[in-house]
N, C-alpha and C positions, 0 to 999 in steps of 0.2 A: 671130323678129321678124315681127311679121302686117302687111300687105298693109294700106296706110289703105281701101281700100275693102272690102264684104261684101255678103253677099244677106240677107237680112229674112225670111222664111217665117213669115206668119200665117194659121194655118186653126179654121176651126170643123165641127165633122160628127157623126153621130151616135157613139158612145162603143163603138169594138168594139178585141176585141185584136188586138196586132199594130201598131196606128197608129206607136207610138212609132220603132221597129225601123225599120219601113218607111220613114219619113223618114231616121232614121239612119244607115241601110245605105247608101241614094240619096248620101245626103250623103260617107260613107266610101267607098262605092265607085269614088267619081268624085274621088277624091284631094282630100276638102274636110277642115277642120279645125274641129270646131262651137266656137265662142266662148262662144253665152250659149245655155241653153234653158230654157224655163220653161212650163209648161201646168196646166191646171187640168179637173178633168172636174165638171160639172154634174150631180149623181144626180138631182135632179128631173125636168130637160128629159133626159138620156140624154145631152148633150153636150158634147163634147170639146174644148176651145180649145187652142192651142197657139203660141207662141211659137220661133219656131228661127233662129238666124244663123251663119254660116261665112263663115271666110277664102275670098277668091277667089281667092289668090296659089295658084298651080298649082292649080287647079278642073280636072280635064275636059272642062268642058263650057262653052263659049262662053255668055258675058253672054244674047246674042241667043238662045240656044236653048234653054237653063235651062225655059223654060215649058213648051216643047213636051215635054221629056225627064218634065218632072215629071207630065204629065196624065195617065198612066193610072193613076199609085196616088191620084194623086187623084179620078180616078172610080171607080176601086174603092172608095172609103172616104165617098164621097158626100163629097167635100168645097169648102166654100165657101172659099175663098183668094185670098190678094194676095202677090205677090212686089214686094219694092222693095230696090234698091243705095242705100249709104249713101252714094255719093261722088254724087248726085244732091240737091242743097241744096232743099229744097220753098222755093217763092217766097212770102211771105205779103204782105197787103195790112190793113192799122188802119184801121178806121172810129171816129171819135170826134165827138163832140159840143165841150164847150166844158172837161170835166173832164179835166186833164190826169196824173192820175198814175199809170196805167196805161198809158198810151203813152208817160211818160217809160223807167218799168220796162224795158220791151220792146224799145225802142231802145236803151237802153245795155247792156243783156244781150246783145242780139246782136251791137253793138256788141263787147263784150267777148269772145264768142265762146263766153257761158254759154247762149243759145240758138241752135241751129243751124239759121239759115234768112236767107233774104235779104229785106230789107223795100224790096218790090217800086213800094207807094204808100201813100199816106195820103188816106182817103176820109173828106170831114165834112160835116154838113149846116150848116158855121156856121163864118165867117172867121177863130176864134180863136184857134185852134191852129197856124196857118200859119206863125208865127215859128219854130215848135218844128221843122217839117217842112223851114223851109229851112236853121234851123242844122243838120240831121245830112245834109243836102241829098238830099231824098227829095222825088218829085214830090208835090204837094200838089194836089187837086180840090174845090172845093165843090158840093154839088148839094140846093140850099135845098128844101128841102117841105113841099107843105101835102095839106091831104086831098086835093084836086084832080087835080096833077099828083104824086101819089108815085108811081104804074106807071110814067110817062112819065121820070120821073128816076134809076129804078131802071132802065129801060132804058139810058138814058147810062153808070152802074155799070157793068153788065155787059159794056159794051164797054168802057170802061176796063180791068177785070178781064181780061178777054181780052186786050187789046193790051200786056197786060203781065205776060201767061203767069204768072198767079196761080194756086197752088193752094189754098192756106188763106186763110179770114179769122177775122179777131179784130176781136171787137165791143168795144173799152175801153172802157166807160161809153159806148156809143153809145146814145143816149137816142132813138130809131125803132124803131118794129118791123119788120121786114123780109116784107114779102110770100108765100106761100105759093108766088106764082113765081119768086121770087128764092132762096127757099131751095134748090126742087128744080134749082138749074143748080150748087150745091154741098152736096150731100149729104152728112150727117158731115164735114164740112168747115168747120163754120163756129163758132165757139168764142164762147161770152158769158160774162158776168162779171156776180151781182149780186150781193146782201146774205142772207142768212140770218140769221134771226131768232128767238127763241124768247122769246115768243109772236110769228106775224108781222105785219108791219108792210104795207100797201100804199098805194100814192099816194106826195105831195112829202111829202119831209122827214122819211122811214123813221129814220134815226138819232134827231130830233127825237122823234119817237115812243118810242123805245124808250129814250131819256133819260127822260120823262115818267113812262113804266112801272116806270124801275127796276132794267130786262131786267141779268141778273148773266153772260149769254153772246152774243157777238155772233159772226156769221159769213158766211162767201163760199160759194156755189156756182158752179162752171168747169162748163156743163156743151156739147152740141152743139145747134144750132139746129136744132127743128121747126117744122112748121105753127101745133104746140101752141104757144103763150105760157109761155115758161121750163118746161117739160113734159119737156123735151128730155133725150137720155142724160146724166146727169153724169159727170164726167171727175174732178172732184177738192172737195173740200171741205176746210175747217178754220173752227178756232174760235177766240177767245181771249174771253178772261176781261173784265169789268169789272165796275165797285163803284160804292158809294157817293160816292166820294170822287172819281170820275171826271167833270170837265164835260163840256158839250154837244164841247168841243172836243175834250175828248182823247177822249170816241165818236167823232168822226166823224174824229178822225187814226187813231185804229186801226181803225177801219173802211176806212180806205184801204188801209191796211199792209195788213191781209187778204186786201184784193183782189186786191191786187199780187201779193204771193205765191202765193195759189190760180189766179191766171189763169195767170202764168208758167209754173207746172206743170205747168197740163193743156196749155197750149202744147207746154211743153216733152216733153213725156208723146206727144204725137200727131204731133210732127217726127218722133219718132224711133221712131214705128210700134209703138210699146206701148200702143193702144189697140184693141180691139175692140169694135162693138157688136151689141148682140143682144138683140132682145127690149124694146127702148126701156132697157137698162143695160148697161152696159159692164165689160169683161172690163180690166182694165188691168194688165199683167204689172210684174212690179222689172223 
């Protein structure tokens, strides 16, 4: 029977032999038990990703010291790396607008304990959602924008964020774009959610559009927030189907459904540190 808690071991480096062992042995030699591993090597770039977690129930080596133990095969191998325990809950923070089905998703998933994270706050540029914030009773902020004051009100954000030891955001249909200085205080860390289309669609009323066309595939992109405008690494995508026979409404209710689904995932995909990026794409392990 394993230990509820474990160590996470994500690295990327360049692709020589030996890697695999190396982690392994560390890991067995210090009376660890490997749960999951998974890795992938890049023949293009020469690069190695890797995936690894172990029981810490009789570990060796102290929580506290695991990193230091681990640093020399990891500079031997040139490796880029993050160690994280599972029994440490990432705290996340919803930004949203006035559309709510993405932030219903997200709260009763982790409500239910199908997403593993604590919903720390609910950040909106607009008073509509606040009912929804005080029924699951989660502090609710509004901080209205115009071209003007949006630096000055992204600063009040970030100290919200801070004061409420936030790691992740999730953008639910948050209809702003976020700052090139707001994004660098959460790097890979900030998850959005929009529409994929084939042909695409931009501006108001993308589903509208793509009713008009006819489009026989609609879809969501999860992906992480850059400077770039939706540019950003993707985390997860899908698709479904529509026809003829489908109104403006049923586009735009499966158009919801999509979203939901593809956000929750790549959520759920980057709580639990199966995600790497590299190279503006990402490595995302089972």
């Amino acid at each position: 029977m394993h230990s509820k808690e474990s160590a996470i071991l994500l690295i990327s480096c360049p692709d020589k032999k030996g890697i695999v062992y190396k982690i392994s042995h560390f890991i067995y030699s210090n009376n660890g038990n490997i749960l999951r591993s998974d890795q992938h090597a890049d023949e293009e770039s020469g690069t190695f990703f890797m995936r690894i977690e172990w029981d810490l129930d009789g570990f060796a080596i102290e929580k506290n010291k695991i990193i230091k133990a681990f640093e020399p095969i990891a500079a031997e191998y040139s490796m880029n790396w993050q160690l994280h325990f599972s029994a440490k809950q990432q705290r996340t923070s919803i930004f949203v607008s006035k559309m709510d089905h993405c932030l219903y998703d997200i709260l009763l998933k982790a409500k239910e304990g199908e997403i593993a994270t604590d919903i720390a706050c609910i950040i909106s540029n607009h008073e509509s959602l606040g009912t929804i914030a005080k029924y699951f009773n989660i502090p609710f902020f509004v901080f209205q924008k115009t071209k003007e004051n949006k630096l000055q009100q992204e600063q009040k954000e970030l100290a919200v964020l801070k004061d409420f030891d936030v790691d992740c955001i999730v953008l639910a249909r948050y209809m702003q774009i976020l700052s090139a200085h707001f994004v660098s205080h959460y790097p890979n860390k900030i998850i959005n959610i929009h529409h994929s289309f084939l042909p695409a669609f931009k501006g108001a009323k993308p589903y509208h559009q793509a009713y008009q066309h006819g489009v026989k595939i609609i879809g969501a992109t999860s992906h992480y927030v850059t400077e770039l405008l939706d540019q950003g690494p993707i985390i997860e995508q899908d698709v479904i189907r529509v026809s003829h026979k489908d109104s403006i409404e049923d586009i735009i209710r499966k158009g919801k459904d999509i979203e939901k689904l593809v956000l929750s995932r790549a959520l759920k995909k980057h709580l639990e540190h199966k995600v790497l990026v590299y190279a503006n794409k990402t490595i995302v392990f089972d």
